[in-house]
C-alpha positions in Angstrom: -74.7 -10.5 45.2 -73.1 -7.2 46.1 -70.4 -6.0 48.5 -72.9 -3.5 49.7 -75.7 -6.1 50.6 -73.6 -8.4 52.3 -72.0 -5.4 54.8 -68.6 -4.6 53.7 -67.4 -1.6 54.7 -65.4 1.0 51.9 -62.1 0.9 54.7 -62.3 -3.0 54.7 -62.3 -3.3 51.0 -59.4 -0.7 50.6 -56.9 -2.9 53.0 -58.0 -6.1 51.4 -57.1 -4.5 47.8 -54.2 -3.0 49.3 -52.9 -6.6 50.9 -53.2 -8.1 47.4 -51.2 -5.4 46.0 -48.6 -5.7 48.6 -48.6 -9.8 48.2 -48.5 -9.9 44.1 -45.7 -7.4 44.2 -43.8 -9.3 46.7 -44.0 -12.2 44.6 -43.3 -10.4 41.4 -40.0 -9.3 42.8 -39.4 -12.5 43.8 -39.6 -14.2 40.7 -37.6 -11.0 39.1 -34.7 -11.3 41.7 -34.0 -15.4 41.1 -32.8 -15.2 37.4 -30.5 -12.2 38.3 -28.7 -14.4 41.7 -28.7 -17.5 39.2 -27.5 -15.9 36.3 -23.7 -14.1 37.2 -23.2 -18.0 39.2 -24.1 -20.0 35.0 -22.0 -17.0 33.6 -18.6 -18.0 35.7 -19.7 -21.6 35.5 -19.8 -20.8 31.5 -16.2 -18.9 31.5 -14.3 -20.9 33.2 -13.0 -24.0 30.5 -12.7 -20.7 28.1 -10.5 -19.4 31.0 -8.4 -22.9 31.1 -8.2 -22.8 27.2 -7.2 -19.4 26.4 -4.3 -20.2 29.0 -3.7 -23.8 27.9 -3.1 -22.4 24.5 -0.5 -19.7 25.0 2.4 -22.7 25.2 1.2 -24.0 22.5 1.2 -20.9 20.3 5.2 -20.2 21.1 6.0 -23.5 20.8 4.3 -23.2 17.3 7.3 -21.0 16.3 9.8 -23.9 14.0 13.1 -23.8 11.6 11.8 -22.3 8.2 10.6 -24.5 6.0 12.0 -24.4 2.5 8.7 -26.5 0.7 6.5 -24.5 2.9 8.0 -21.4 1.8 7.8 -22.1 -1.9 4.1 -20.8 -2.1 4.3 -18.2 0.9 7.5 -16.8 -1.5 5.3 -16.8 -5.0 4.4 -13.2 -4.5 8.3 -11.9 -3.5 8.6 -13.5 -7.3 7.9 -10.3 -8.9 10.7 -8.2 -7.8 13.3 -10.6 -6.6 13.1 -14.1 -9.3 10.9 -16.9 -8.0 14.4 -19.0 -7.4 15.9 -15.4 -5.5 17.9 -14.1 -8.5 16.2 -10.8 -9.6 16.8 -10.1 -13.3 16.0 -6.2 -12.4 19.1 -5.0 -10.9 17.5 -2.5 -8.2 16.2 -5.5 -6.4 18.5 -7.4 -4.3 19.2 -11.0 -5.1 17.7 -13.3 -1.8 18.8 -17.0 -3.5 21.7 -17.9 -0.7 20.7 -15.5 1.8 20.6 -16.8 5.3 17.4 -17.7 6.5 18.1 -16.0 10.0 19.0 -12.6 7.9 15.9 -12.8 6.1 13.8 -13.3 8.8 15.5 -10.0 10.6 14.7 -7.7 7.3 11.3 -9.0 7.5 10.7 -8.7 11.4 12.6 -5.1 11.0 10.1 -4.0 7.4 7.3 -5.0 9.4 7.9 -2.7 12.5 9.0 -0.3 10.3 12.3 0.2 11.5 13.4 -0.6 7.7 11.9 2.1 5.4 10.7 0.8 2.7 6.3 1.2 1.5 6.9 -1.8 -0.9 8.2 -4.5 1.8 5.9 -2.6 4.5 3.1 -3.9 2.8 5.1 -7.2 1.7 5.7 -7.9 5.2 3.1 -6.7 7.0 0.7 -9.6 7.0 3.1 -12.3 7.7 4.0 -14.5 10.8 6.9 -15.4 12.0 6.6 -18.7 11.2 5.7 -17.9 7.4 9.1 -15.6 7.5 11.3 -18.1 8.6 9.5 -20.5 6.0 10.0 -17.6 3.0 13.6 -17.4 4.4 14.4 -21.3 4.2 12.9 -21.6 0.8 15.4 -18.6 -0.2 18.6 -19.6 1.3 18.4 -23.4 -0.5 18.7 -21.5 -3.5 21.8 -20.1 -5.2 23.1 -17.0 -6.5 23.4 -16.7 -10.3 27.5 -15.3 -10.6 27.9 -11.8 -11.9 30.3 -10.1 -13.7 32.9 -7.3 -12.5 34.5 -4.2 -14.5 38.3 -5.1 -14.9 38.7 -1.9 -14.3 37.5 -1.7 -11.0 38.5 -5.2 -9.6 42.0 -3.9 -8.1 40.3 -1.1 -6.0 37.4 -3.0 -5.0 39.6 -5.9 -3.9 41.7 -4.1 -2.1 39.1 -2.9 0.6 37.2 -6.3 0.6 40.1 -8.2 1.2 42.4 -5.6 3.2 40.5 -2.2 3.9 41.9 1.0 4.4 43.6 1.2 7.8 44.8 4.7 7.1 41.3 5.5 7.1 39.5 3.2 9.7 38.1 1.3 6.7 38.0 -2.4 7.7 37.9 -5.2 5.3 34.5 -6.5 4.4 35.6 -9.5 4.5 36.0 -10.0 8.2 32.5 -9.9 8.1 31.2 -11.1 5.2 33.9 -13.7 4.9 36.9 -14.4 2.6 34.0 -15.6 -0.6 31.2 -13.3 0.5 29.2 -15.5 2.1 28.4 -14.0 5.4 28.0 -15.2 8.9 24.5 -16.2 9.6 24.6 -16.7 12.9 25.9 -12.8 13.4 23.3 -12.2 10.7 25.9 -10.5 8.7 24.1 -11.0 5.0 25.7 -12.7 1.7 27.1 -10.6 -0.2 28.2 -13.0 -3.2 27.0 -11.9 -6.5 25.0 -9.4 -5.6 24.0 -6.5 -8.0 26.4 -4.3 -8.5 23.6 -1.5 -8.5 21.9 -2.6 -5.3 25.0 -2.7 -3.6 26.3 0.6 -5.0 22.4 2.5 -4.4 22.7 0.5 -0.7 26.2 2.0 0.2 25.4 5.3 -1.3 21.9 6.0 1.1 24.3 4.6 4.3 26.9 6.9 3.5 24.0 9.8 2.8 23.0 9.1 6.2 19.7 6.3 6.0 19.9 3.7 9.2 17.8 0.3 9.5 17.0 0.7 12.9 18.5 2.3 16.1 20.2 -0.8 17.3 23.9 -0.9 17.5 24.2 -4.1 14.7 22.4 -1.6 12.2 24.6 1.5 13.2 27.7 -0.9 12.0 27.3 -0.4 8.1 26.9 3.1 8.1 29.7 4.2 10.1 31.4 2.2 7.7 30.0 4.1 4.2 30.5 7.5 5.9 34.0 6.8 5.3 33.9 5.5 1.4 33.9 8.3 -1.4 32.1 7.6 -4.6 34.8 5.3 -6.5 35.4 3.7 -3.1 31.8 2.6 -3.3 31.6 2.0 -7.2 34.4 -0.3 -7.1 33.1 -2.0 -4.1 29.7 -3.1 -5.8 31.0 -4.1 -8.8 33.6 -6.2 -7.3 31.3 -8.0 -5.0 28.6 -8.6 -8.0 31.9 -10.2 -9.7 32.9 -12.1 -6.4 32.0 -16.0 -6.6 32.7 -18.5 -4.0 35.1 -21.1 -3.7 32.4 -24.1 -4.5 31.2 -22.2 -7.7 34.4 -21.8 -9.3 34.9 -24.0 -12.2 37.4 -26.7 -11.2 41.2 -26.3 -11.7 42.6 -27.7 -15.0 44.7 -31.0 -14.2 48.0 -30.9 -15.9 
């Protein structure tokens, strides 16, 4: 059979074609348009309990924040080991001594390396990748340790005594000890450090770059140190560090011969 034999017409057979045409793409677009509506309405249905728990989760991420943790901060310290004595006592003199720091001093140099406030590329890179909660934990682990006593210069004690103990009042010097208290071991909750034992050639290197003009960061508890080394000459500062290395505190003293 043919169209021709049966009588269609060329115009007849153009609008059917044309109708099918119009019909299939109507469905087509159909069929294209229903996963588009449905797909934005399982995409919110999907977000929202990721919604609920990224928000649930902030509380419990500050609240994560605890008191150091001495055991804790045994292995997170292993590394500071190289510099500064796995127990805090550095046998290299141009590291500082950390065994008997406060945790909550610690836990400032670190925050202040970190943001690089304090200049230093070691302890930048030290710092850098730890949390605040493996800070306070380093921190702990540090201050339940003690300071191994030093030894002063004789010939240096009287000087360095003085301005520990008294100052210099005739020029604005105050005495470190109304900071650091009367045995050098600081006030933690000021964060004023331990100074008790301490190298006598981190102290003396410490006071020198204050009094040459270095700041740990632009707050006005860092400007506090050196305003005070401004005013110290070189034997002021000498006989400062070596007393303070020399300085030991009242429960480390050997006890009192009984008569």
């Amino acid at each position: 059979m043919s169209f021709r034999s049966a009588g269609f017409r060329p115009a007849v057979l153009g609008s059917a074609l044309a109708l099918v045409f119009a019909l299939s793409a109507s469905a087509l677009m159909a069929q294209n348009a229903q996963p588009k509506t449905a797909a934005p309405a399982a995409a919110s249905t999907a977000a929202t309990p990721a919604s609920t728990a990224s928000t649930a989760a902030v509380p419990t991420a500050e609240a994560a924040i605890k008191p150091g943790d001495a055991t804790a901060g045994q292995a997170k310290a292993a590394v500071c080991g190289a510099c500064h004595g796995l127990d805090g006592n550095s046998s290299d003199a141009q590291y500082p001594k950390l065994a008997g720091q406060s945790e909550q001093y610690i836990v400032r140099q670190l925050t202040d390396f970190k943001a690089g406030k304090r200049q230093n590329p070691i302890m930048l890179g030290m710092a850098t990748p730890l949390s605040e909660q493996d800070m306070h934990d380093i921190g702990a682990y540090f201050a339940s340790k003690t300071p191994l006593p030093g030894v002063a210069d004789q010939a240096l004690v009287a000087h360095g005594e003085q301005l520990f103990r008294e100052g210099d009042t005739k020029r604005d010097i105050p005495a470190c000890m109304a900071c650091h208290s009367i045995d050098g071991r600081g006030n933690p909750g000021a964060m004023y450090p331990e100074l008790t034992s301490q190298h006598a050639q981190y102290i003396q290197a410490t006071l020198k770059s204050w009094h040459d003009g270095t700041t740990w960061g632009d707050d006005p508890h860092s400007q506090i140190m050196p305003s005070i080394a401004q005013k110290l000459d070189a034997d002021d500062i000498a006989a400062l560090a070596s007393y303070i290395e020399g300085l030991h505190s009242a429960d480390s003293q050997p006890a009192a011969a009984t008569p």
